[in-house]
C-alpha positions as a Markdown table, in Angstrom:
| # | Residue | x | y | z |
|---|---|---|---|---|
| 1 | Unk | 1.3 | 75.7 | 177.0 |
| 2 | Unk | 4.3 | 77.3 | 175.7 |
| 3 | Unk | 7.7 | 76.2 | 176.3 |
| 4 | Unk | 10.8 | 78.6 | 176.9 |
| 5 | Unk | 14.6 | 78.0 | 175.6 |
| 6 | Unk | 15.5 | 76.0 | 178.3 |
| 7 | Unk | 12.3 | 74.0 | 177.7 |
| 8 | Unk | 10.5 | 75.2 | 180.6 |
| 9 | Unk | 6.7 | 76.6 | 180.7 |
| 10 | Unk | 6.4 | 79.8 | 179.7 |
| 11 | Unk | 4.6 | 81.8 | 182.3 |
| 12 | Unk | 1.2 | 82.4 | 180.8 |
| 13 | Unk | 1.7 | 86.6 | 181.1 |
| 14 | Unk | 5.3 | 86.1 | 179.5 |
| 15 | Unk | 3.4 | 84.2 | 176.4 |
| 16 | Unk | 0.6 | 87.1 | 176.4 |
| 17 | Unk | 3.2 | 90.0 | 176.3 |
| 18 | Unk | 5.0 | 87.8 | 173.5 |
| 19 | Unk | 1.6 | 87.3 | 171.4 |
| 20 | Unk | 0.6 | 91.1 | 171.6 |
| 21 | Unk | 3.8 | 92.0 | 170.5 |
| 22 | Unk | 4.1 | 89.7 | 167.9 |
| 23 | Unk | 0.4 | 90.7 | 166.8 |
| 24 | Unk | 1.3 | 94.6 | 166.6 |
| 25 | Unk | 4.5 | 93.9 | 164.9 |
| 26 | Unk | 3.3 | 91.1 | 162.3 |
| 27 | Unk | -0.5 | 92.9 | 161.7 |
| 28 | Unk | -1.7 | 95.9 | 159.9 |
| 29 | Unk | -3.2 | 98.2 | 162.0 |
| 30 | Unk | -6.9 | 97.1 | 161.1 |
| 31 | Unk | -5.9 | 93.5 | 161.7 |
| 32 | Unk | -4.7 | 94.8 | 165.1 |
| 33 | Unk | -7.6 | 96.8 | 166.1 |
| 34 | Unk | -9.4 | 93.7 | 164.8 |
| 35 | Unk | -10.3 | 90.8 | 166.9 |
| 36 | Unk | -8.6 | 88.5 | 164.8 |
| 37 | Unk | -6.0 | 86.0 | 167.0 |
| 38 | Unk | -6.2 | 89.0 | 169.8 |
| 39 | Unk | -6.3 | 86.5 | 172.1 |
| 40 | Unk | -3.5 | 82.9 | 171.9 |
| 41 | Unk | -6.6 | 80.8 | 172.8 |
| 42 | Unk | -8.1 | 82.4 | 169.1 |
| 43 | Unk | -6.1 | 80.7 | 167.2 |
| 44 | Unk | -7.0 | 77.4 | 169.2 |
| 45 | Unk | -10.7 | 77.8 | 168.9 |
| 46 | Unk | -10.2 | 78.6 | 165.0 |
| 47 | Unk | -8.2 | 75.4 | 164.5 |
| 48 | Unk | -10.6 | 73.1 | 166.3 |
| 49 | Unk | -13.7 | 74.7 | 164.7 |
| 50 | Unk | -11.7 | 74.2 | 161.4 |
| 51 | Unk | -10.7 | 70.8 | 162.0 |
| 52 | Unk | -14.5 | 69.9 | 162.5 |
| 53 | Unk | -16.3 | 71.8 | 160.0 |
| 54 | Unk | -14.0 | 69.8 | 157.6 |
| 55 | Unk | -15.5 | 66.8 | 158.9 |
| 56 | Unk | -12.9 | 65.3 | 161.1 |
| 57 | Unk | -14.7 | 63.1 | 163.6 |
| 58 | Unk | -15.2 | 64.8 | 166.9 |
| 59 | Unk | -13.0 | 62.2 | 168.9 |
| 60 | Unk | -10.4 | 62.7 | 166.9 |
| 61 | Unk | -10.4 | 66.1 | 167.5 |
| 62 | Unk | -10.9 | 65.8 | 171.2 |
| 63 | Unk | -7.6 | 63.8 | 171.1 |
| 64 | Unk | -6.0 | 66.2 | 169.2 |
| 65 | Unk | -6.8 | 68.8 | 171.5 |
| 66 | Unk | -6.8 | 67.0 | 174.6 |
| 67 | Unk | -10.5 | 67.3 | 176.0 |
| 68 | Unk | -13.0 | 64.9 | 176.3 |
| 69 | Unk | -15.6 | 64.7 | 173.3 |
| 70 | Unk | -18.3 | 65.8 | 175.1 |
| 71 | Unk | -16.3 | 68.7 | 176.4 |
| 72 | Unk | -15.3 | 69.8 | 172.8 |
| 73 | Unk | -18.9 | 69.7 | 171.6 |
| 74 | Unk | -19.7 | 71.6 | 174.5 |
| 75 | Unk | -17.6 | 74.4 | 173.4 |
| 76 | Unk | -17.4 | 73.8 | 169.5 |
| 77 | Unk | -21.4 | 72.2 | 168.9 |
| 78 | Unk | -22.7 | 75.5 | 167.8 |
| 79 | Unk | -19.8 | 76.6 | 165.7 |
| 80 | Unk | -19.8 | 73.3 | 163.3 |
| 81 | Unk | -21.2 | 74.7 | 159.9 |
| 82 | Unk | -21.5 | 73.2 | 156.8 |
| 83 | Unk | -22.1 | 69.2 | 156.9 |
| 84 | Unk | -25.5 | 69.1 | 156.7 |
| 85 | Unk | -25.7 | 68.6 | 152.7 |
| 86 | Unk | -23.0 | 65.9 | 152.8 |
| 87 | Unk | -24.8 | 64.5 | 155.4 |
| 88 | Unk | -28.1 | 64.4 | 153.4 |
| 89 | Unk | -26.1 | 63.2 | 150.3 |
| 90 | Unk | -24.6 | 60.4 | 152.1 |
| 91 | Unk | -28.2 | 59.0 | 154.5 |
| 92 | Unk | -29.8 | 59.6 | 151.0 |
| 93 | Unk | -27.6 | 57.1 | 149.8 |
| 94 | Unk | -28.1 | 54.5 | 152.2 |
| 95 | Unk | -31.6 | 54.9 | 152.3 |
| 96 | Unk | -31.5 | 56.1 | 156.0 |
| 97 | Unk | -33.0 | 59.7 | 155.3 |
| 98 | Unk | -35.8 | 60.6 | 157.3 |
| 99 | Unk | -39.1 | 61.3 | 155.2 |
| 100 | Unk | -39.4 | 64.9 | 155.8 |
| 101 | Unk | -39.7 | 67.7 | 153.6 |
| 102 | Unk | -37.1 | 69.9 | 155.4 |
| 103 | Unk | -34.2 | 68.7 | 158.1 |
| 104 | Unk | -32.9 | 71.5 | 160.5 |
């Protein structure tokens, strides 16, 4: 949600219109035929999938983004990369790791 001057919501077709043109203006012209941000919600999903592939706890970043934790890991579930050998490193550690040649 987007606020104007005045601090009233922007309507959502005024923030679209504002995005594109700020995306054709700001852009070179293969960013802009790119997909990158072509959407506001882009830059959303790419903070949120961010903030958890860093390893920020998932209700944490539910707050952050005001959902639900099992609505975020609805969405973002399959978009979390990256953990799994700190998460080896650290059950190895503590003894809790599985005895298995190979963890998917």
């Amino acid at each position: 949600m987007f606020q104007g001057e005045k601090g009233d919501v922007l309507a959502g077709s005024v923030a679209r219109r504002a995005w594109r043109t700020a995306r054709k203006e700001e852009l070179t012209a293969r960013e802009h035929e790119s997909p990158m941000g072509k959407r506001i919600y882009d830059i959303r999903h790419t903070r949120l999938t961010k903030w958890l592939n860093d390893g920020n706890p998932p209700a944490q970043v539910a707050y952050w983004a005001g959902n639900s934790v099992p609505v975020l890991l609805a969405v973002y579930a399959g978009c979390i990369e990256g953990q799994l050998p700190d998460l080896k490193r650290r059950m190895e550690a503590q003894g809790d790791l599985p005895e298995v040649s190979e963890i998917d």
